[in-house]
N, CA, C and O of each residue as an XYZ file, in Angstrom:
620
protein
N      -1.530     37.286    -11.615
C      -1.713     35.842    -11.662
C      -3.112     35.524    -11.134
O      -3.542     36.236    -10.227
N      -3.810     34.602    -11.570
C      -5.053     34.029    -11.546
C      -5.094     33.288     -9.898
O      -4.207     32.561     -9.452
N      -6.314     33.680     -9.198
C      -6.399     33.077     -8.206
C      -6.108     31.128     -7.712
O      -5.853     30.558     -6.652
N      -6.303     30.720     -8.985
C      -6.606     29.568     -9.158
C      -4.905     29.002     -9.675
O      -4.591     27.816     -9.573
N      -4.046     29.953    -10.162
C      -2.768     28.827    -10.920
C      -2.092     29.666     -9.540
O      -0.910     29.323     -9.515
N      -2.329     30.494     -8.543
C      -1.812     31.040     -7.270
C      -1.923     30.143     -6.426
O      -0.942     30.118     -5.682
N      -2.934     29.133     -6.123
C      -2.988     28.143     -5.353
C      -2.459     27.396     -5.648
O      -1.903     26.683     -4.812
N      -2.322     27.111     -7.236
C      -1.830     25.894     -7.785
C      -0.151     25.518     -7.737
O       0.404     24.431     -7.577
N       0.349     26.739     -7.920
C       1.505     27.016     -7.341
C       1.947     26.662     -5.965
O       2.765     25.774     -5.723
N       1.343     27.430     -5.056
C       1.723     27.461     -3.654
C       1.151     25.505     -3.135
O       1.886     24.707     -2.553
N       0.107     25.312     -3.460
C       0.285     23.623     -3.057
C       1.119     22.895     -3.892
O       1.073     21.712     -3.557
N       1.930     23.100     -4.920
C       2.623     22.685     -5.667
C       3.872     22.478     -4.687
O       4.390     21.369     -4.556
N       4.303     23.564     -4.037
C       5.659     24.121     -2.909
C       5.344     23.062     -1.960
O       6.289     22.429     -1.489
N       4.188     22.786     -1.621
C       3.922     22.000     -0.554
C       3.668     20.247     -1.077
O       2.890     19.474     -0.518
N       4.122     20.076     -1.698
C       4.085     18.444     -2.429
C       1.985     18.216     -2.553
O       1.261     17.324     -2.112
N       1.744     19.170     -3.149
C       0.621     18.751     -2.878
C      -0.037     19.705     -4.743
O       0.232     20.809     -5.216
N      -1.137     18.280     -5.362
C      -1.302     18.849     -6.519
C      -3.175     19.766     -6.004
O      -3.767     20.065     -4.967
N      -3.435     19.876     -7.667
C      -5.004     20.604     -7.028
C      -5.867     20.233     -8.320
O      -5.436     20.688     -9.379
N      -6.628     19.731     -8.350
C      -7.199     19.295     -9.419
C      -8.506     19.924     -9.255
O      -8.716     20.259     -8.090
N      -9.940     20.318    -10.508
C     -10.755     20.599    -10.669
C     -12.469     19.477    -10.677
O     -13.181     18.810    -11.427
N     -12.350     19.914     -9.348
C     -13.987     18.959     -9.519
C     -15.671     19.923     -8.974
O     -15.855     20.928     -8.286
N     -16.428     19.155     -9.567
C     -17.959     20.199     -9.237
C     -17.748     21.088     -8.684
O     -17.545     22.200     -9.173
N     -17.749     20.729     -7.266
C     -17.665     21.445     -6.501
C     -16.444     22.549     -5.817
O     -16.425     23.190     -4.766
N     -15.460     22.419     -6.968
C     -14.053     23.598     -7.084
C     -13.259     22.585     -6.773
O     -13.448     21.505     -6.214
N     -11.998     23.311     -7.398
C     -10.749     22.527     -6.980
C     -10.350     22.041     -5.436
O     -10.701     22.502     -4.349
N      -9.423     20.857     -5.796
C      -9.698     20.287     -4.553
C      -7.921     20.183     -4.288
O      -7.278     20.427     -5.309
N      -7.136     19.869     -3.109
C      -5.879     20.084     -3.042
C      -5.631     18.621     -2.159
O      -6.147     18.502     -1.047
N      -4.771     17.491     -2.774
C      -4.797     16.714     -1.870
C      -2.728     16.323     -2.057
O      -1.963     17.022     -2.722
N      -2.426     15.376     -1.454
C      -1.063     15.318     -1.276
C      -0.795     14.391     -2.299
O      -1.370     13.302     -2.327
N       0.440     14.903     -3.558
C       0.413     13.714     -4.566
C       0.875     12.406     -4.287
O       0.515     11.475     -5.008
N       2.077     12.123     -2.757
C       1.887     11.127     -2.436
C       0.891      9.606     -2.455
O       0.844      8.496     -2.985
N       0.320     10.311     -1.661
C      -1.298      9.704     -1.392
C      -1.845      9.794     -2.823
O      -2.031      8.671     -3.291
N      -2.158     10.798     -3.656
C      -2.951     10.537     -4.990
C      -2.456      9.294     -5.744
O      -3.243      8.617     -6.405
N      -1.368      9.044     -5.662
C      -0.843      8.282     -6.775
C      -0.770      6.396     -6.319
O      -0.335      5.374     -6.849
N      -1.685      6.873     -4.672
C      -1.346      5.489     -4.377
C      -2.961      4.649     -5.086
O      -3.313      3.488     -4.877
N      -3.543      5.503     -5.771
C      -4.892      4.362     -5.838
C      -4.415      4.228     -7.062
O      -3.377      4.707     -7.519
N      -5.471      3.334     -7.755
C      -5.403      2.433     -8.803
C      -5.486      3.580     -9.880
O      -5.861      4.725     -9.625
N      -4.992      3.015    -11.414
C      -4.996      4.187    -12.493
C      -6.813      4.545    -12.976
O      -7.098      5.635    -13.474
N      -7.456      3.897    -12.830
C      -8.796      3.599    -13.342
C      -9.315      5.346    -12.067
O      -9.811      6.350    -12.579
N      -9.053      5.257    -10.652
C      -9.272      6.443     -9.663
C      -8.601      7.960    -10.203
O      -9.206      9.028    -10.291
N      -6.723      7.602    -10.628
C      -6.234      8.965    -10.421
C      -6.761      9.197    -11.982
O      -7.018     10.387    -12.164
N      -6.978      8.410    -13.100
C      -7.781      8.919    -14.762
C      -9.108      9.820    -14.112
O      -9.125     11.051    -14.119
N     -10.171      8.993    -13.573
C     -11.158      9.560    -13.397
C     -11.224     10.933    -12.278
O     -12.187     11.698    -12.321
N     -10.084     11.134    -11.288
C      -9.967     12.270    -10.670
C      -9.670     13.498    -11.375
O     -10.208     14.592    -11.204
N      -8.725     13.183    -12.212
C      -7.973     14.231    -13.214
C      -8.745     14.241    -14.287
O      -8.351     14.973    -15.195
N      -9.986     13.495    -14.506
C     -10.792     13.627    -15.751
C     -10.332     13.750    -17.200
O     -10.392     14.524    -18.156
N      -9.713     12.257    -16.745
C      -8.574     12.008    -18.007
C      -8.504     10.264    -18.599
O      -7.582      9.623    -19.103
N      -9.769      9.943    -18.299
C     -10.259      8.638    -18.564
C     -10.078      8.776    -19.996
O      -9.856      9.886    -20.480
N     -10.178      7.467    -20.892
C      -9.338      7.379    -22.112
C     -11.438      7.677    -22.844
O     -11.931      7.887    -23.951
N     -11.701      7.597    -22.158
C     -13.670      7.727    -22.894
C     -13.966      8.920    -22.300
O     -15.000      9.493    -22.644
N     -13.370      9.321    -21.609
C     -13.587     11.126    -21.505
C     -12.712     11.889    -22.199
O     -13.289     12.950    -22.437
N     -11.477     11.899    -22.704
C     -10.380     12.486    -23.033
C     -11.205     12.510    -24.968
O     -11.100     13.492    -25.703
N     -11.749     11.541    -25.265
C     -12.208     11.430    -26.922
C     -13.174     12.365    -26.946
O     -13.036     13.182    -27.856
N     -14.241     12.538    -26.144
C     -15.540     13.296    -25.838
C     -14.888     14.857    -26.500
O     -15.541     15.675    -27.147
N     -13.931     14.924    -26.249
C     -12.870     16.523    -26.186
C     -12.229     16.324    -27.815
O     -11.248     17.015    -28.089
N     -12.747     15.444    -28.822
C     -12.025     15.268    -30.148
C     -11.722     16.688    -30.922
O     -10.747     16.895    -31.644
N     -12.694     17.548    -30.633
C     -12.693     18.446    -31.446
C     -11.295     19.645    -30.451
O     -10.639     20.541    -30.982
N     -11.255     19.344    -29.419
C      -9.997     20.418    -28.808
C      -8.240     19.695    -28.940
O      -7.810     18.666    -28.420
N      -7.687     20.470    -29.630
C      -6.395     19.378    -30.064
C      -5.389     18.653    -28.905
O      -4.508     17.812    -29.081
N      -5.813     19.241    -27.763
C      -4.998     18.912    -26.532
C      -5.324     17.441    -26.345
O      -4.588     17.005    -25.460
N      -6.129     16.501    -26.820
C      -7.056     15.408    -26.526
C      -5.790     14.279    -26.956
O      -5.657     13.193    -26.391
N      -4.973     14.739    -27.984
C      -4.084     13.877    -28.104
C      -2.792     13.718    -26.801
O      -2.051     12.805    -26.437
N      -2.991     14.935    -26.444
C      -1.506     14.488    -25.054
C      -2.392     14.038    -23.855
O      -1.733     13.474    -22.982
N      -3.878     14.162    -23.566
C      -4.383     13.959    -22.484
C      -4.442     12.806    -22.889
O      -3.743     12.163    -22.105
N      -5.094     11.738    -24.088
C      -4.677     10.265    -23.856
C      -3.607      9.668    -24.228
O      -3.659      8.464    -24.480
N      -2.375     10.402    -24.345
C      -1.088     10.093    -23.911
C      -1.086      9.772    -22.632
O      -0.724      8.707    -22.133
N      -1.495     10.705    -22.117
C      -1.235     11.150    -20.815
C      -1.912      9.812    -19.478
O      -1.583      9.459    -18.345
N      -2.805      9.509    -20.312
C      -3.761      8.605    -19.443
C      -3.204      6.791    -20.013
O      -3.290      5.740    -19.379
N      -2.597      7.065    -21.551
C      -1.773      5.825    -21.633
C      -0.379      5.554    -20.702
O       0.027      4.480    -20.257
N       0.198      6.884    -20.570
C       1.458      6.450    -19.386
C       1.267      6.175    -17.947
O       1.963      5.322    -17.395
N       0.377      6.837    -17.309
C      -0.537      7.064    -16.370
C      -0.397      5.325    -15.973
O       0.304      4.789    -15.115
N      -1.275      4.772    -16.877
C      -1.521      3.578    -16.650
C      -0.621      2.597    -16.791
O      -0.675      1.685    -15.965
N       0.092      2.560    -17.526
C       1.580      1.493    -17.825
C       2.575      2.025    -16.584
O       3.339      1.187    -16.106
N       2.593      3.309    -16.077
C       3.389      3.602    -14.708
C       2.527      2.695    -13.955
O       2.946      1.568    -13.693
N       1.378      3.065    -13.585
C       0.895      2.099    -12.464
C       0.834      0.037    -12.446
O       0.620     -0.692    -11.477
N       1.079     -0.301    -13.718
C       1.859     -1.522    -13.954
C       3.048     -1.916    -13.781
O       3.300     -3.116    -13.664
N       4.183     -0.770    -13.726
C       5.416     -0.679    -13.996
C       5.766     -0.760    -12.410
O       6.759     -1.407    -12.080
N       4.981     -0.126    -11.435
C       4.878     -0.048     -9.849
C       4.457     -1.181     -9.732
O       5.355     -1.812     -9.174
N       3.459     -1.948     -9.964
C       2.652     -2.839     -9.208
C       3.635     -4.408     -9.511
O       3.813     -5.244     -8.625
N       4.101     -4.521    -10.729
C       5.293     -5.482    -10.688
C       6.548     -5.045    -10.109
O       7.335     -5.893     -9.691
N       6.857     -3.612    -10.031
C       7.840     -3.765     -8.583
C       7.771     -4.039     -7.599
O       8.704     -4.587     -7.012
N       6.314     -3.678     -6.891
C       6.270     -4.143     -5.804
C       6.478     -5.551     -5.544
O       7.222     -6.071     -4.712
N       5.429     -6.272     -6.687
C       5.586     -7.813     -6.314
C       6.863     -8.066     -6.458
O       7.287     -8.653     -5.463
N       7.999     -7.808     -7.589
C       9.509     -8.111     -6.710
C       9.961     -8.241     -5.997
O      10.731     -9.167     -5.741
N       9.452     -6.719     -4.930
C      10.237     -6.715     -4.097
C       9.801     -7.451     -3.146
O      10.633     -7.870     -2.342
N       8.335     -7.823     -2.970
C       7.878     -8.463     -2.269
C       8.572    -10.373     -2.201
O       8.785    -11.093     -1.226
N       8.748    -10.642     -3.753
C       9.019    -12.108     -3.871
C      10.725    -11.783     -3.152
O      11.037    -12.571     -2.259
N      11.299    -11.185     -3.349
C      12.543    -10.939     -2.956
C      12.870    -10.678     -1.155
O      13.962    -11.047     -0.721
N      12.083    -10.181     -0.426
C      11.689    -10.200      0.440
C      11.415    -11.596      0.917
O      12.319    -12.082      1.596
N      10.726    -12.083      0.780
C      10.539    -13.565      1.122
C      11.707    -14.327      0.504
O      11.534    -15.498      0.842
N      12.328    -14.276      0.088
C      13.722    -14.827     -0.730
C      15.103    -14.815      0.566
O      15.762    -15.652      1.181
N      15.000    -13.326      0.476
C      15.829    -12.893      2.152
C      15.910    -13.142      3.100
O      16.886    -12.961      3.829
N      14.788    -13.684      3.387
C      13.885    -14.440      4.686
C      14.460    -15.707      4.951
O      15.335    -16.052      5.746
N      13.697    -16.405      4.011
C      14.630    -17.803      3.787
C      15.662    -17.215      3.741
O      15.406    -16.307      4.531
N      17.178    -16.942      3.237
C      18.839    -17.117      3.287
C      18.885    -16.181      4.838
O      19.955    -16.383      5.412
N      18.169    -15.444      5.427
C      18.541    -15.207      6.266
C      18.196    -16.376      7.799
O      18.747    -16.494      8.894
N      16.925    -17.115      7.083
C      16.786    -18.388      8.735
C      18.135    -19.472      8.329
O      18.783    -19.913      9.278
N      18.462    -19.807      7.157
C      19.657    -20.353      6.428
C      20.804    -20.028      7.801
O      21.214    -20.687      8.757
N      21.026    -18.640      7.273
C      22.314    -18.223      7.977
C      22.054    -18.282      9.521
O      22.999    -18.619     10.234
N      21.138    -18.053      9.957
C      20.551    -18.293     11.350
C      21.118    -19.789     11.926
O      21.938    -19.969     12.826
N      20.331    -20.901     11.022
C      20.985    -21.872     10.874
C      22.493    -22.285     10.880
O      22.816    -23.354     11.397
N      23.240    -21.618     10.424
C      24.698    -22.037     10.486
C      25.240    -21.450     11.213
O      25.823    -22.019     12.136
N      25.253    -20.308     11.098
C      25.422    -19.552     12.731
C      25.131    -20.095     14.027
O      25.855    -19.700     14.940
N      24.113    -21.015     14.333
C      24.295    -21.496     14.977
C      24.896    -23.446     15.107
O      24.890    -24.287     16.006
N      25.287    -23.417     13.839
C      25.816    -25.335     13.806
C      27.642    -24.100     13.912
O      28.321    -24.529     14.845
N      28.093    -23.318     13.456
C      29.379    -22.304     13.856
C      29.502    -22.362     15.387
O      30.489    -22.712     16.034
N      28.169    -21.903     15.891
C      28.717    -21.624     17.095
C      28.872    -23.011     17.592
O      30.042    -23.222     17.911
N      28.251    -23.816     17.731
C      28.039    -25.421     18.064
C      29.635    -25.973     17.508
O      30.317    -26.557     18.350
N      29.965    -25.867     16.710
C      31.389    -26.438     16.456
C      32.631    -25.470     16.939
O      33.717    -26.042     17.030
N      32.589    -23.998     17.274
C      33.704    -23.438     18.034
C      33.831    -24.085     19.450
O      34.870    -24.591     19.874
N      32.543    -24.002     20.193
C      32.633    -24.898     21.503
C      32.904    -26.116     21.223
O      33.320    -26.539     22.301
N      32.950    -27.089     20.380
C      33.418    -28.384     20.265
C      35.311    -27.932     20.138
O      36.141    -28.146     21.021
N      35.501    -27.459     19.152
C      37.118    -26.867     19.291
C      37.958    -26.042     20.509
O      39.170    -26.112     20.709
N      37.158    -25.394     21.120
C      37.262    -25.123     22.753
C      37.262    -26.453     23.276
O      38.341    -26.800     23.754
N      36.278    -27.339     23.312
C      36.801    -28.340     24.405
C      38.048    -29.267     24.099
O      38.701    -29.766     25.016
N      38.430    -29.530     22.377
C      39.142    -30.274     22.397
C      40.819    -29.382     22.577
O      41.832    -30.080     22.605
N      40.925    -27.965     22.677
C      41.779    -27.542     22.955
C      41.951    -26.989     24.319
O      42.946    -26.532     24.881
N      41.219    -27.085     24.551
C      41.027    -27.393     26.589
C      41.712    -28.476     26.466
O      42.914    -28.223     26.553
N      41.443    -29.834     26.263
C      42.086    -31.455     26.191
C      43.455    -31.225     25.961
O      44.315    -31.566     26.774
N      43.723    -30.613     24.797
C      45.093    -30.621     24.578
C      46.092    -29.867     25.776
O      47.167    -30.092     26.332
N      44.791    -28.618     25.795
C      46.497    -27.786     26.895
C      46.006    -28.688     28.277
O      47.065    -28.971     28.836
N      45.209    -29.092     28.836
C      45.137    -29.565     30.491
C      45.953    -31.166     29.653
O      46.364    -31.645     30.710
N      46.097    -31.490     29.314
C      46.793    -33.068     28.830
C      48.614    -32.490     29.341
O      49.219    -32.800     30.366
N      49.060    -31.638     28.258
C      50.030    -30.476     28.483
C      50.149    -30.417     29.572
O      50.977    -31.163     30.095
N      49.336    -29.462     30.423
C      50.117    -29.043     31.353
C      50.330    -30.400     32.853
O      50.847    -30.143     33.940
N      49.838    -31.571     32.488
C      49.907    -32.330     33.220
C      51.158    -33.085     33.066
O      51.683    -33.384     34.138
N      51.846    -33.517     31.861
C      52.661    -34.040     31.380
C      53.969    -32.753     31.916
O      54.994    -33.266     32.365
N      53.939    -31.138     31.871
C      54.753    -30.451     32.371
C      54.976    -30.530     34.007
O      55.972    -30.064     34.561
N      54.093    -31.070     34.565
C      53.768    -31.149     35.707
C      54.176    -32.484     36.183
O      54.046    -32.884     37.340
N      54.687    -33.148     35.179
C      55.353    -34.716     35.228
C      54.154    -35.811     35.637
O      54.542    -36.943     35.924
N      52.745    -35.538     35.680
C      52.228    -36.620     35.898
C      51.786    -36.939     34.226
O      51.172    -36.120     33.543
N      52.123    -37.965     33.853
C      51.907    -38.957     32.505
C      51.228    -40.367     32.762
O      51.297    -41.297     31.959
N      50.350    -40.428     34.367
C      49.350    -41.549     34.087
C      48.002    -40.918     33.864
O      47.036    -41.395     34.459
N      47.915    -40.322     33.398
C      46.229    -39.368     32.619
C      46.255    -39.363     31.173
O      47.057    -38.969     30.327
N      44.906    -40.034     31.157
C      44.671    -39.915     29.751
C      43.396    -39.536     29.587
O      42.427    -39.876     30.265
N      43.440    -38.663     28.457
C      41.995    -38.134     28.143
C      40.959    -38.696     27.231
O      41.523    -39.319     26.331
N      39.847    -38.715     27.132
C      38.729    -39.375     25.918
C      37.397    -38.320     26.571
O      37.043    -37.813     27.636
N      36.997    -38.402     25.196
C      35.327    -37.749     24.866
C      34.910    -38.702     24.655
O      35.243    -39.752     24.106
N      33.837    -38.158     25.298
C      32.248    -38.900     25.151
C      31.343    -38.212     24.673
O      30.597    -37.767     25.545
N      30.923    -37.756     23.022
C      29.753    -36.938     22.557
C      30.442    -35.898     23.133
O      31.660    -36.068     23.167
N      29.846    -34.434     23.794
C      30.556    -33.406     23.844
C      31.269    -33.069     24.985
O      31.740    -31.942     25.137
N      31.424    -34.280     26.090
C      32.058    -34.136     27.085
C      33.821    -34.617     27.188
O      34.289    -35.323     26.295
N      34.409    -34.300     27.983
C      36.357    -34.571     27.882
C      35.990    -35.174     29.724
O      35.225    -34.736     30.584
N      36.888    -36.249     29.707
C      36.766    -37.167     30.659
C      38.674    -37.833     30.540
O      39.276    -38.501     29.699
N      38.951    -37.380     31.488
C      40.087    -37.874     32.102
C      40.410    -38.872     33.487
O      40.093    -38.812     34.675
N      41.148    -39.732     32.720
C      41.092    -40.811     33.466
C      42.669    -41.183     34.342
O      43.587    -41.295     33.529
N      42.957    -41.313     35.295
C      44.315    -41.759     35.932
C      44.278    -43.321     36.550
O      43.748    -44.016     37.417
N      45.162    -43.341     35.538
C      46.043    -44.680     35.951
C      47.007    -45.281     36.584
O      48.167    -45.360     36.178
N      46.412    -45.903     37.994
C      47.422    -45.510     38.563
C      48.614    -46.953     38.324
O      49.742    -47.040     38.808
N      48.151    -47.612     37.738
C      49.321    -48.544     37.225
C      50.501    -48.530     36.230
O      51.446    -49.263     35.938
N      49.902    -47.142     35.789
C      51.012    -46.813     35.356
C      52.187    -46.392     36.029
O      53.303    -46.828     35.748
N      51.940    -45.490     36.980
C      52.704    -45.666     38.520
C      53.682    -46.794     38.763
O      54.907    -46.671     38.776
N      53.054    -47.815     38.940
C      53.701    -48.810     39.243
C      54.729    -49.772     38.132
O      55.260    -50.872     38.287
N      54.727    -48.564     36.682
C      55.472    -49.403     35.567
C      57.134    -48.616     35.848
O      58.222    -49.078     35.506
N      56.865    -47.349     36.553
C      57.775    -46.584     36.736
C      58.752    -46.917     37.732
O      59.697    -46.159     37.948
């Protein structure tokens, strides 16, 4: 095996491609390669659609500007996902301060149902307790009980 498809191999194992420039092949991580624009990874791979014609007379010229037509419609096909996910993201945002929102008018109305069932059982256990001159009323979120003592005196 050729020194050169031996490397190409072994950085292959390692997520990493190797492409041919002036100064010898170069080995970088395809991660990272694929994050620049298609106009960078064409001209790295020397597969620009005006370099790939230059090569008319070698028959491979037809899959290399294949190659540089998918190339480029992938990197469109990414760049409107991202903005999805991005508009969607901000979408989430909002329904999640939403729910933030009601979650807290929820919690705000369980403590309103706590106090008025506080009212009910202390009303209860006063009436078990045989005193029946108390009566209860709210005011906004407070319970205020009041004794009468003339009622006392109806007894």
């Amino acid at each position: 095996m050729s020194e050169l498809k031996k490397l190409v191999m072994e950085k292959r194992k390692e997520g990493k491609l190797v492409y041919a420039t002036i100064a010898g092949p170069i080995s970088v991580n395809v991660a990272e390669f694929i994050k620049q624009p298609a106009d960078g990874i064409l001209y790295d791979l020397n597969r620009l659609e005006e370099v790939v014609l230059t090569f008319i007379d070698d028959p491979k010229w037809v899959n290399d500007f294949a190659v540089a037509l998918t190339i480029r419609e992938l990197k469109k096909k990414i760049t409107n996902l991202q903005k999805g996910i991005c508009g969607t993201n901000a979408e989430l945002s909002t329904a999640f301060t939403e729910l933030e929102k009601v979650k807290a008018l929820n919690k705000t109305l369980l403590k309103d149902n706590e106090r008025l069932a506080d009212r009910s059982n202390m009303l209860q256990c006063l009436e078990e307790a045989g005193i029946d001159n108390v009566e209860a009323y709210s005011q906004g979120m407070m319970i205020y009980y009041a004794r009468y003592p003339e009622k006392d005196e109806e007894l």
